[in-house]
C-alpha positions as CSV (number, residue, x, y, z in Angstrom):
1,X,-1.8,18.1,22.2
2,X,1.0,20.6,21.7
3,X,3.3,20.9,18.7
4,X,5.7,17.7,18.4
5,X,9.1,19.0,17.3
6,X,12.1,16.9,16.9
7,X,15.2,18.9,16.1
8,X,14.2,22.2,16.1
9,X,17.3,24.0,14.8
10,X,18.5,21.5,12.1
11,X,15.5,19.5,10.3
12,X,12.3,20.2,7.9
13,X,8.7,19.9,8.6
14,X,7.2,16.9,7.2
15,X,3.4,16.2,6.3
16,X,2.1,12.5,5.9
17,X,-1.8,12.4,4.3
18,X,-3.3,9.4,5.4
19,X,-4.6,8.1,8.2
20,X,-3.8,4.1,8.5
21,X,-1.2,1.4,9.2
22,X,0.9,2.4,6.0
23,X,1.1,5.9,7.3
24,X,2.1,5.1,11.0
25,X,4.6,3.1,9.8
26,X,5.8,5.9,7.4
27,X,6.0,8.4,10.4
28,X,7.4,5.6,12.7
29,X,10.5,5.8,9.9
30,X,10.4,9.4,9.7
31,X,10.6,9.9,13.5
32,X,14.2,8.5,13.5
33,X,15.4,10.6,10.7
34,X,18.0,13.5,11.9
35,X,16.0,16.2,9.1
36,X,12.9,16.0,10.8
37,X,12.0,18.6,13.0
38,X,8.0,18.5,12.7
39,X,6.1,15.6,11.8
40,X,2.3,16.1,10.9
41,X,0.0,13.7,10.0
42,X,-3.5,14.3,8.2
43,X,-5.5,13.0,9.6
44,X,-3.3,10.2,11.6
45,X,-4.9,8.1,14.1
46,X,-4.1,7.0,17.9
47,X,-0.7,6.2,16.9
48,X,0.5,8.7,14.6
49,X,-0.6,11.6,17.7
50,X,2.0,9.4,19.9
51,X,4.9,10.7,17.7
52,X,3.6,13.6,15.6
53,X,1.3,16.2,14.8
54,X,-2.4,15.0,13.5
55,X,-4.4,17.3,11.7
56,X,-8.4,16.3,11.0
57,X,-9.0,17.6,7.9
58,X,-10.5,15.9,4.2
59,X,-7.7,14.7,1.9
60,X,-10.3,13.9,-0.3
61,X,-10.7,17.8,-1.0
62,X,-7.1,18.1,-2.4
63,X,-7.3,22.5,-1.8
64,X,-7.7,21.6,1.9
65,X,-4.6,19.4,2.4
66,X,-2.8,22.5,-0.1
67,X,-4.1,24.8,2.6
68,X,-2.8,23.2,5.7
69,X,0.8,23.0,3.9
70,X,0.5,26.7,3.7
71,X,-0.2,27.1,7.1
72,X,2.2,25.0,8.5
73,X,4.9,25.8,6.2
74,X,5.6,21.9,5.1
75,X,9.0,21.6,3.3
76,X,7.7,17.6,2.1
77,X,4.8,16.2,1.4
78,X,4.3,12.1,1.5
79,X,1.2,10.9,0.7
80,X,-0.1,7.4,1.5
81,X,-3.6,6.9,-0.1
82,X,-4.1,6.7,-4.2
83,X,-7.1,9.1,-3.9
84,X,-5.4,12.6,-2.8
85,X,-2.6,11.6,-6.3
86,X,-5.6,11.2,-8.3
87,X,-7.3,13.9,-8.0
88,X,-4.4,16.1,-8.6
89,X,-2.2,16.9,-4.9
90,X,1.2,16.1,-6.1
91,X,0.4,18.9,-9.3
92,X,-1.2,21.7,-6.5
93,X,2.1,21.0,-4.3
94,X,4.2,21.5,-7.7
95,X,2.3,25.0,-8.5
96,X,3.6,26.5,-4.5
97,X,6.8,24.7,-5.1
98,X,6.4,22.4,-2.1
99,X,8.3,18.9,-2.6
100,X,6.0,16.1,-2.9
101,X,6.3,12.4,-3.2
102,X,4.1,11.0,-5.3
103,X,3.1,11.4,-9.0
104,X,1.1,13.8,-11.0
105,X,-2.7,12.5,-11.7
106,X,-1.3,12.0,-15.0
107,X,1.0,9.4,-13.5
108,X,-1.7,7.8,-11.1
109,X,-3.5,7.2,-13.7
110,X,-1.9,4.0,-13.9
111,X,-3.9,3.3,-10.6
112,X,-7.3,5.3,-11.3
113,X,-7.9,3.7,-14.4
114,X,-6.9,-0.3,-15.0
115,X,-7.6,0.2,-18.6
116,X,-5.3,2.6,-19.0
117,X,-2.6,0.4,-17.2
118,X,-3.5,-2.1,-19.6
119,X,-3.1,-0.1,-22.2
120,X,0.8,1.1,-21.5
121,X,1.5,-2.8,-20.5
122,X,0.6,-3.8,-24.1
123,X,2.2,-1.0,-25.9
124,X,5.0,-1.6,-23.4
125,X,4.8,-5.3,-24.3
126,X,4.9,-5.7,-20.4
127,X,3.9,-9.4,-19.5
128,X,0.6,-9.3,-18.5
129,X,-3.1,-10.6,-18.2
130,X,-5.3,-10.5,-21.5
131,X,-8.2,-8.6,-20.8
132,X,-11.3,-7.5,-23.1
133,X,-13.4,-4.4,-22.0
134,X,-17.2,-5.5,-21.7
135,X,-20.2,-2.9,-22.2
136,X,-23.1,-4.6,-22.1
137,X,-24.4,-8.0,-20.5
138,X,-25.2,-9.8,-24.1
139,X,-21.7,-9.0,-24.6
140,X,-20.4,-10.8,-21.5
141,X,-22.9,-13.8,-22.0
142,X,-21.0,-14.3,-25.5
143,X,-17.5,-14.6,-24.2
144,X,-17.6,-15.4,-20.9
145,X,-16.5,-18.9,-21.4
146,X,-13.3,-17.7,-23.2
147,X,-12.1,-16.3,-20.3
148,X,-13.3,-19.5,-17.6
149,X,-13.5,-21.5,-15.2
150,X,-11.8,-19.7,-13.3
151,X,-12.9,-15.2,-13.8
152,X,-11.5,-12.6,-13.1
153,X,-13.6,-9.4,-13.3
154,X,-12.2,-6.0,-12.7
155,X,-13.8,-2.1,-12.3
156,X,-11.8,0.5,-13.9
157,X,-12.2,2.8,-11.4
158,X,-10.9,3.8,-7.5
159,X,-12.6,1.2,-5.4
160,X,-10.3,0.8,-2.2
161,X,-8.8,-2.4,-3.3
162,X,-12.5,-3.8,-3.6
163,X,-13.0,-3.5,-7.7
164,X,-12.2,-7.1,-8.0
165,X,-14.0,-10.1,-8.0
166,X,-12.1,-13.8,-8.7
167,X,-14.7,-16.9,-8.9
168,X,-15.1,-20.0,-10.0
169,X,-19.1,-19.6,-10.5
170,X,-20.0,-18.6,-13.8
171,X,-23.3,-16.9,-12.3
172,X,-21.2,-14.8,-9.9
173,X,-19.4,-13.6,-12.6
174,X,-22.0,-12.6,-14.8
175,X,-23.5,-10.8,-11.5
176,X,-20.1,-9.0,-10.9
177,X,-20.2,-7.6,-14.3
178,X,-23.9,-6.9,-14.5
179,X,-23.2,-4.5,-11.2
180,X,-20.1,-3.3,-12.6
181,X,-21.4,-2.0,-15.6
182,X,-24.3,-1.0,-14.1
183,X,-22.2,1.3,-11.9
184,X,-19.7,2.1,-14.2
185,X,-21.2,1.2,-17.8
186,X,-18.2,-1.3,-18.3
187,X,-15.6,-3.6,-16.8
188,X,-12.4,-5.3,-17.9
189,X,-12.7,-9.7,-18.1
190,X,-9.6,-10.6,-17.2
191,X,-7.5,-14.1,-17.7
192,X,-7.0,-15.9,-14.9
193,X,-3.3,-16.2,-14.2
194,X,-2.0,-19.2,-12.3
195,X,1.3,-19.0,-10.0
196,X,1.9,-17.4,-6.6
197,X,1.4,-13.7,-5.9
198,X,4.2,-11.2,-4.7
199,X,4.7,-7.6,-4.5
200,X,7.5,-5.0,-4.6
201,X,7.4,-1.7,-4.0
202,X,9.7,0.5,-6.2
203,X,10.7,3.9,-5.9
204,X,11.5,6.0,-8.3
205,X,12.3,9.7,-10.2
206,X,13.5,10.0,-14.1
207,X,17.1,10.1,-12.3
208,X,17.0,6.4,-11.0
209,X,14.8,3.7,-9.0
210,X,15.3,1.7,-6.4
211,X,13.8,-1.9,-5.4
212,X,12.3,-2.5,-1.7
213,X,12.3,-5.9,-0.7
214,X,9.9,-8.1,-2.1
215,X,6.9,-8.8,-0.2
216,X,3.8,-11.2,-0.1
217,X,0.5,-9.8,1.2
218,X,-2.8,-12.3,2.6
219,X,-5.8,-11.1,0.8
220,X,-8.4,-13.4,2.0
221,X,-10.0,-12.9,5.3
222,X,-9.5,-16.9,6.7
223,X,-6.4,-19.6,7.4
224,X,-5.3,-21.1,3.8
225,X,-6.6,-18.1,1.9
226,X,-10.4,-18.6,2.3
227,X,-13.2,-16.4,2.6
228,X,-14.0,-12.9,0.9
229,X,-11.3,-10.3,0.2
230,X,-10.0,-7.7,2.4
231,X,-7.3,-5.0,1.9
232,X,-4.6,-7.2,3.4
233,X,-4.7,-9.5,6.4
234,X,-0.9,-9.7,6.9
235,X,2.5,-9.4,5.2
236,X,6.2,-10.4,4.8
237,X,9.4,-9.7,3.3
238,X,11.7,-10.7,1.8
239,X,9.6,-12.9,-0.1
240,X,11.4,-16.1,-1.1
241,X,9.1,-16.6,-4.0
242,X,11.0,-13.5,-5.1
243,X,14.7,-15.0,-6.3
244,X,17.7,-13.1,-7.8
245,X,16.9,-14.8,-10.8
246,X,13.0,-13.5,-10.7
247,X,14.2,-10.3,-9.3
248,X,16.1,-9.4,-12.4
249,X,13.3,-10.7,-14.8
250,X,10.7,-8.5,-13.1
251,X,13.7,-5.5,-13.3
252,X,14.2,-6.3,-16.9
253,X,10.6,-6.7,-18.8
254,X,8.6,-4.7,-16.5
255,X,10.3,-2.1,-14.2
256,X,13.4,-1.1,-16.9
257,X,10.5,-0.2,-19.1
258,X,8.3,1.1,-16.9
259,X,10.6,3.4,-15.6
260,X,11.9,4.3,-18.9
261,X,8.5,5.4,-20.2
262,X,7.9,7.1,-17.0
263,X,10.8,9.2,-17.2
264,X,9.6,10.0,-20.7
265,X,6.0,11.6,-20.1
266,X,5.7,15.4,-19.6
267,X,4.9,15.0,-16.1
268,X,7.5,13.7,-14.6
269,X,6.8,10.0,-12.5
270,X,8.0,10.8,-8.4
271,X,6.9,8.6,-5.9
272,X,6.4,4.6,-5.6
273,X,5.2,2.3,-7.8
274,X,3.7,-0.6,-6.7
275,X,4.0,-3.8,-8.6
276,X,1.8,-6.6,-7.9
277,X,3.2,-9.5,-9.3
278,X,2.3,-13.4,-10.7
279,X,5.1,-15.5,-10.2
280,X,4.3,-18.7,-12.4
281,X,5.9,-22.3,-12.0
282,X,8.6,-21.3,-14.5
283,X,9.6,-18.2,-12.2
284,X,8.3,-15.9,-14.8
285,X,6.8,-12.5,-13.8
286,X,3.2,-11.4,-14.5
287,X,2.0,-8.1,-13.9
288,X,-1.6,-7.7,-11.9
289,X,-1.6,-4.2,-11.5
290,X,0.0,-1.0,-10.6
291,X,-0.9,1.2,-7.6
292,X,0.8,4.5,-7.4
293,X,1.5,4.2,-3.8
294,X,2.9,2.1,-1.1
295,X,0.9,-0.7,-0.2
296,X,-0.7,-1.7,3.2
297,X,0.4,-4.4,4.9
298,X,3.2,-4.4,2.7
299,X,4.8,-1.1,4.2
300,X,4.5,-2.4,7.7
301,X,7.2,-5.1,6.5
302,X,9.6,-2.8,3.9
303,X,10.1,0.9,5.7
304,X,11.1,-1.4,9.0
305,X,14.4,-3.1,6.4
306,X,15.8,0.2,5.4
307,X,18.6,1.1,7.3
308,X,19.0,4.6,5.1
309,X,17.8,7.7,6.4
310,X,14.2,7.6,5.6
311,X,13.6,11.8,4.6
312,X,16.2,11.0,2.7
313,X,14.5,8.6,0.6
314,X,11.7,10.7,0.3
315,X,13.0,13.9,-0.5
316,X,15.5,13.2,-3.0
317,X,13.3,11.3,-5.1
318,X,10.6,14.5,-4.6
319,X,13.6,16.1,-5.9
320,X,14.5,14.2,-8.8
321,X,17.5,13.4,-7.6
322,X,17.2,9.5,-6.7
323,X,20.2,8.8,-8.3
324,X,23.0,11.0,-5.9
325,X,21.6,8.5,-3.1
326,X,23.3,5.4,-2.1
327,X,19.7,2.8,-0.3
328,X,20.7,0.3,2.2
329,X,18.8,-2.1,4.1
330,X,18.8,-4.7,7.0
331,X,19.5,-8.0,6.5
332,X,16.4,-8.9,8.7
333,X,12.8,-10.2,7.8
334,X,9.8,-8.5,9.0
335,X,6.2,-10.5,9.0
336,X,3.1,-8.2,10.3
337,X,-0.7,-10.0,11.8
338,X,-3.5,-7.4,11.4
339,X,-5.6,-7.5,13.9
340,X,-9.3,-7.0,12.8
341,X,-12.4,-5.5,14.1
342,X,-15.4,-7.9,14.6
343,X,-17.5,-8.0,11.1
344,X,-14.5,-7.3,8.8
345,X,-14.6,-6.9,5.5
346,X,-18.0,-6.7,5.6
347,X,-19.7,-5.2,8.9
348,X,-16.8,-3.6,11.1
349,X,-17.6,-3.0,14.9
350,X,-15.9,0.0,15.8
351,X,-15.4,2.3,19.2
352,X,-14.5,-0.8,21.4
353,X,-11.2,0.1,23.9
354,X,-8.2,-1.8,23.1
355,X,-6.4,-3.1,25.7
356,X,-2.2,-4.0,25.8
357,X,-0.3,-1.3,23.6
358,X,1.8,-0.8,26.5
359,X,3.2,-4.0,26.2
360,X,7.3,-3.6,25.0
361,X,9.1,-6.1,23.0
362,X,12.1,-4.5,21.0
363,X,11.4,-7.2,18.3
364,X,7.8,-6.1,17.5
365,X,6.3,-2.8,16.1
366,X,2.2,-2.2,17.0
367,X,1.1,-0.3,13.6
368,X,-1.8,1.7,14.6
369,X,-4.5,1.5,11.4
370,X,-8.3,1.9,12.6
371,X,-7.3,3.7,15.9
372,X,-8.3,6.7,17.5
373,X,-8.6,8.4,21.0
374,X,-12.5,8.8,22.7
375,X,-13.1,11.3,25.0
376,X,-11.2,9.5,28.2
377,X,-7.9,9.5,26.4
378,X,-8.8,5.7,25.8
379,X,-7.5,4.4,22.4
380,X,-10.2,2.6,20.4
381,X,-10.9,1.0,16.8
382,X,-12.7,3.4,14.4
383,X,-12.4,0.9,11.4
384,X,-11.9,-2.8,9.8
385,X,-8.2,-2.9,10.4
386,X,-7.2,-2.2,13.9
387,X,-3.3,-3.1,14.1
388,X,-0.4,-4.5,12.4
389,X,1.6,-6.2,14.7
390,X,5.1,-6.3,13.1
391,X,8.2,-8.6,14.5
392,X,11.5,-8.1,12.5
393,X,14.1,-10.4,13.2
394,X,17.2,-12.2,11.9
395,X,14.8,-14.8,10.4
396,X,10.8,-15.5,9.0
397,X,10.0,-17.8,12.1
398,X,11.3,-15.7,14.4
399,X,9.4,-12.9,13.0
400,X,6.2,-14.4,12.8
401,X,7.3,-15.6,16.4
402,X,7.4,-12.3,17.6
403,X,4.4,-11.0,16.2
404,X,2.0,-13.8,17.2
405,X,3.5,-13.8,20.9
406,X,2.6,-10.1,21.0
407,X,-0.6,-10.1,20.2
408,X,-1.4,-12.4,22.7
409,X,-0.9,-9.6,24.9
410,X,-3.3,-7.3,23.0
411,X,-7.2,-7.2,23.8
412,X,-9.8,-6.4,21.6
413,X,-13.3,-7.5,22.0
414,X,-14.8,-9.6,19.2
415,X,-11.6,-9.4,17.0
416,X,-10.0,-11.9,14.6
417,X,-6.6,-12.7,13.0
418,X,-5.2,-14.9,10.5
419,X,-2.9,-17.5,12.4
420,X,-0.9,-18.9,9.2
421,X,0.4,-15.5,8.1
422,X,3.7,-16.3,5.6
423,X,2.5,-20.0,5.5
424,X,3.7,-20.8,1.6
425,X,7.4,-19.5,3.1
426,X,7.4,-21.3,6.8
């Protein structure tokens, strides 16, 4: 495929690392924006080659993805996935003076290590989950029941939203910390909190911040929130669970603070934070945890509700400059069904054709994830999560009516979708 240019005398050349849902969606945003003029994507799947420029190279080797901004002279980098920010991108960008959105390691940190997140919560007095680190199973045997019935036992490390386990059965908890520390030689017991989950994505700079709608993601793989956990069956926004009133308590005991400790550090904090919130019965926030990036689903449903130019966003916070920049967004709702391959979470089928794309509905973005092209020019799955079907309209049911009635249309042998996607809300 040749090279994709937009608007060749007046825009910037923009390179998005990542290769799933939350990064087609990103590009899908960028696409429209007036200061693009070359859209890459590294390493991008079927959809992403559609309207930009994939590249196949390792983001997990951080000097590779610097390399390819050299060569193709990148004035912005976004990057989608927490493991590139980690291991030190956003710095390497920094060092060639090439914008970047997303934080220093120093600053994803606050993902790599939950610990550590802890550990600026409490001295933050951010409300949050007690937790105890555990080193040893003798240890764990002794308070374990100060912690049940219900356990919550976490790895402190990078596990691609699988370092969790929730249960109910004391002997699966002991096992989940017996591999943890096995693997890891600890992991954080966690109290259980009770309530109803939500997220919101934030962006910020040490200039300013600004709130995305508030979304609610489906972990579990079956109807009702059953089954294992996966990295996001479906999403909406706005959230309802998410009320002015719990708005500005999450803005004022967790984000005000964050942000002003953020903007306080040596490296400065550019790029999202994720919050993942528990809402209890009294509508008082609870932090989870903090990812350093957007989330997937949940950027299927929040990129489609700005109405400001998307570059924009991206590059003045990259900037620092957050703060000369006036966000707006759609007074719509946005509810995405991801389509999974046969097997997920635990044994994805992959390289089966996928039939439908070509069916329009102006209501309804198809999010490529696990896609790719095979040798025919046929687009296939290549992982767990296939599509996000996306329906935006003026209200929830007519959103989640959108994106069901699309993927009627959408063939996929052996594949599965939740059918009660934004169930607590309709």
């Amino acid at each position: 495929m040749g090279l994709v240019v937009f608007n060749e005398f007046m825009g910037n050349s923009v390179l998005v690392v990542g290769g799933g849902g939350r990064e087609h969606a990103i590009s899908l945003g960028l696409k429209e924006s007036m200061n693009v003029s070359e859209l890459h994507i590294a390493p991008g799947n079927a959809g992403t080659a559609l309207i930009g420029n994939n590249h196949q190279i390792n983001i997990s080797n951080v000097d590779e993805v610097v390399e390819l901004v050299k060569e193709l002279d990148v004035d912005l980098v976004i990057v989608g996935p927490e493991g590139p920010l980690v291991n030190g991108l956003s710095e390497k960008l920094n060092h060639i003076d090439v914008l970047c959105f997303g934080p220093f390691s120093s600053g994803a940190n606050l993902e790599g290590s939950k610990q550590f997140a802890k550990n600026v919560m409490m001295n933050l007095n951010i409300p949050t989950a007690a937790s105890i680190r555990i080193e040893s199973i003798e240890q764990a045997e002794e308070l374990i029941d100060g912690f049940g019935p219900i356990w919550v036992i976490k790895r402190d490390v990078l596990a691609g939203g699988k370092g969790v386990t929730v249960t109910e059965n004391k002997d699966a908890a002991l096992a989940a910390i017996s591999e943890g520390i096995s693997l890891d030689g600890f992991v954080l017991i966690e109290e259980f909190l009770e309530g109803e989950e939500a997220s919101m994505l934030v962006v910020m700079d040490e200039s300013s911040y600004v709130c995305l709608p508030a979304s609610q993601d489906h972990k579990r793989v079956g109807e009702g929130d059953t089954g294992p956990n996966t990295g996001g069956m479906g999403a909406y926004a706005p959230a309802p669970i998410v009320t002015e009133s719990v708005k500005n308590k999450v803005i004022q005991r967790i984000i005000e603070p964050m942000h002003n400790w953020l903007s306080a550090q040596e490296d400065l904090y550019r790029g999202c934070l994720y919050v993942g919130l528990m809402i209890n019965e009294y509508g008082d926030p609870y932090v989870v945890e903090f990812n350093v990036r957007f989330g997937d689903p949940e950027t299927q449903v929040t990129i489609p509700l700005i109405s400001s130019d998307l570059y924009d966003l991206f590059a003045f916070t990259a900037e620092g400059k957050l703060s000369e920049l006036n966000v707006e967004f759609y007074d719509k709702h946005a509810l995405t069904v991801v389509l999974a391959s046969e097997g997920y979470p635990s044994k994805p089928k992959t390289n089966r054709i996928i039939t439908g794309l070509n069916y329009e509905n102006k209501d309804v973005i198809i999010h490529h994830a696990g896609t790719k092209l095979n040798s025919e020019g046929e687009i296939t799955s290549s992982g767990g999560r296939v599509l996000a079907i996306t329906g935006i309209s003026n209200s929830l049911s007519e959103a989640a009516k959108s994106s069901y009635s699309s993927l009627k249309n959408i063939g996929l042998e052996g594949s599965h979708f939740r059918k009660d996607i934004g169930h607590r809300s309709l």
